[in-house]
C-alpha positions as CSV (number, residue, x, y, z in Angstrom):
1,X,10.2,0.3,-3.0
2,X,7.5,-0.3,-5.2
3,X,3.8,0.2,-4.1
4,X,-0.1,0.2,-5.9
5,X,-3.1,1.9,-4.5
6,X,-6.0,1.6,-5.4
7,X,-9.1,3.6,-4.2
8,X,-11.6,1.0,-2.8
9,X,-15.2,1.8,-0.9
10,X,-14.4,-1.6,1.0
11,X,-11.6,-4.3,1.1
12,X,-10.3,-7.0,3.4
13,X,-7.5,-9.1,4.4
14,X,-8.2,-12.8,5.6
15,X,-6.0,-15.4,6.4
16,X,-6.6,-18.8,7.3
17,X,-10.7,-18.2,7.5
18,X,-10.2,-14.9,9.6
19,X,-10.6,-11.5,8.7
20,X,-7.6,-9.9,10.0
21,X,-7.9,-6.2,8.2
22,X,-10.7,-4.3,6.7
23,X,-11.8,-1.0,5.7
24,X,-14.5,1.0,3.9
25,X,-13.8,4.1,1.8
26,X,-9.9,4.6,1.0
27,X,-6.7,3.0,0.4
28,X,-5.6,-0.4,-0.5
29,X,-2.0,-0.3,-0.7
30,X,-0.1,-2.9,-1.3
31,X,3.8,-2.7,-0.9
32,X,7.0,-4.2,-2.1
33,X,10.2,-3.4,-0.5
34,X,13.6,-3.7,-2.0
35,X,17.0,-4.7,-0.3
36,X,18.2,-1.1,-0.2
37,X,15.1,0.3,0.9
38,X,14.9,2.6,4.3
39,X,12.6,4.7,6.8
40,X,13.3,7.1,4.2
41,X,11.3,6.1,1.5
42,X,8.6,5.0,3.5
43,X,8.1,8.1,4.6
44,X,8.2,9.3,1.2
45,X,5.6,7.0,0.6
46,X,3.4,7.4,3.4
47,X,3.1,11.2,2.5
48,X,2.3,10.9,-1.1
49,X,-0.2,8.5,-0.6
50,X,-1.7,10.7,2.7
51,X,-1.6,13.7,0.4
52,X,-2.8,12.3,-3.0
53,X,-5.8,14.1,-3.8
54,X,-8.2,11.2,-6.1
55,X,-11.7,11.2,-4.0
56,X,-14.3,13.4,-5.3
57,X,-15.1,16.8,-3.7
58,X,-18.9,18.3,-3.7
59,X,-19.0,18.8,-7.8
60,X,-17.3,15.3,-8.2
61,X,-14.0,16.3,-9.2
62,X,-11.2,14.6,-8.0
63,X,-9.4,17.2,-5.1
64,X,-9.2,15.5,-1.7
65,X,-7.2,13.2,-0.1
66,X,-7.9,10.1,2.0
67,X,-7.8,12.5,5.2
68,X,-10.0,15.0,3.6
69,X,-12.6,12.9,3.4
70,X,-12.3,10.6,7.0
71,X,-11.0,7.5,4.8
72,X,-9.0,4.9,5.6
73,X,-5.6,2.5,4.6
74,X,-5.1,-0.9,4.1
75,X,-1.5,-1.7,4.1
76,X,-0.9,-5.4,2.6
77,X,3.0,-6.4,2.0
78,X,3.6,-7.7,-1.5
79,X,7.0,-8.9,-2.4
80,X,6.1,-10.1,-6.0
81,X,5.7,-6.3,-6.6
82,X,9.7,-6.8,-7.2
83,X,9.4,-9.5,-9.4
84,X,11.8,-9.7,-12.4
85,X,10.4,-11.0,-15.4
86,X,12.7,-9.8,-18.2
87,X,13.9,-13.5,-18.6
88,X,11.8,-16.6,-18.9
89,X,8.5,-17.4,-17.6
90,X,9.5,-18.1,-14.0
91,X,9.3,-14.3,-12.2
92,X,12.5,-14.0,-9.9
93,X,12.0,-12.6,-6.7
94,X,15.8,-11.7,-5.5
95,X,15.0,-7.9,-6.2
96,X,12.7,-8.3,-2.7
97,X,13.9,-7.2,0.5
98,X,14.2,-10.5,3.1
99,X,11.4,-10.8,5.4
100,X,14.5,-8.8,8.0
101,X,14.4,-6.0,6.4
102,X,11.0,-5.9,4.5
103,X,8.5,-6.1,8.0
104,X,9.9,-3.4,10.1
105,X,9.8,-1.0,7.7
106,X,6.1,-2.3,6.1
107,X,5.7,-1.9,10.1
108,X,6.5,1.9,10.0
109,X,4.6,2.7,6.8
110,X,1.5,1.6,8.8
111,X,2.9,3.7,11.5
112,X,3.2,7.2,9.7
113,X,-0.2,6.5,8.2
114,X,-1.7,6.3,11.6
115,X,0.7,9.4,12.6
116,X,-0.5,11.2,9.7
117,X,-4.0,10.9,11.1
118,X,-5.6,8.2,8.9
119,X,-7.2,5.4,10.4
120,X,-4.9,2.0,9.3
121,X,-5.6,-1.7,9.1
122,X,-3.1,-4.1,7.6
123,X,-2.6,-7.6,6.3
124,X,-0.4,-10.5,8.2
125,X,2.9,-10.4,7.3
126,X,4.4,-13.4,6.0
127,X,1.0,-14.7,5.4
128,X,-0.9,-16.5,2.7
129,X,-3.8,-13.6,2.0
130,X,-7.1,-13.7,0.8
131,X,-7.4,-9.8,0.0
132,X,-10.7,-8.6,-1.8
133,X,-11.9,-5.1,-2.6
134,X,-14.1,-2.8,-4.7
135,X,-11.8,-0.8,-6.5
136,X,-13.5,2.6,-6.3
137,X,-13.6,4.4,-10.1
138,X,-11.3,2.3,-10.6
139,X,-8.4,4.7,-9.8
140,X,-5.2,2.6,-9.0
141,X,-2.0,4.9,-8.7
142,X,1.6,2.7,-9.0
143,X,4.7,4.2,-7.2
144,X,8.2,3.6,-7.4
145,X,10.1,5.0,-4.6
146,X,13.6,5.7,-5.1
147,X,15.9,7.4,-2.5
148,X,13.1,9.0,-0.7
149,X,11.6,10.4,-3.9
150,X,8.6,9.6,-5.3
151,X,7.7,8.8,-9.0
């Protein structure tokens, strides 16, 4: 599994002319899941992210989390996070999960962030997206999740 975050003060997910996810100060995260992927690295994701501490506290240093300070997560799938590149200009995208395997488990991400406590919107599966956001700093944090362990 492959994600980015990126700390926004607003973004949105339309499709098709209709907002269908939005927040204000948090997470974008956009995720890629691979074939072999499980619950158990998207649990490993979901509490890195919950935990990461990049938003300012009172002297504008960056020690709290999304929770700490009331934000929010936008969870957008993104297979071409898993595109392979190394040959040719054509990216492949066989190191993405099928849509099968890929939505229930984008499905439980969203589900231990709102477990977690953080207030969640997402993006429309399968869907052609218009996402937009103001990329906060810009801090944008990639992760590559590998058997439940984050890097």
């Amino acid at each position: 599994m492959k994600a980015v975050a990126q700390r926004v003060s607003h973004a949105a997910v339309r499709v098709d002319g209709q907002t269908v996810g939005e927040i204000g100060n948090g997470f974008l995260v956009l995720v890629g899941v691979a074939p072999d992927d499980t619950s158990h690295e998207g649990r490993a994701l979901v509490e890195k992210v919950v935990g990461l501490r990049v938003f300012s506290d009172a002297d504008g240093r960056m020690n709290l989390s999304v929770r700490d300070v009331g934000g929010s997560v936008l969870v957008v799938s993104q297979f071409t996070l898993l595109a392979e590149i190394a040959r040719g200009r054509r990216p492949s995208f066989t190191g993405a999960a099928p849509p099968e395997v890929a939505e229930p488990l984008v499905d439980e991400i969203v589900s231990g962030f709102a477990a977690a406590g953080v207030d969640v919107a997402t993006g429309s599966f399968g869907a052609k997206m218009e996402v937009s956001l103001v990329n906060d700093g810009p801090v944008t944090i990639v992760f590559d999740v590998t058997s439940g362990k984050v890097a």
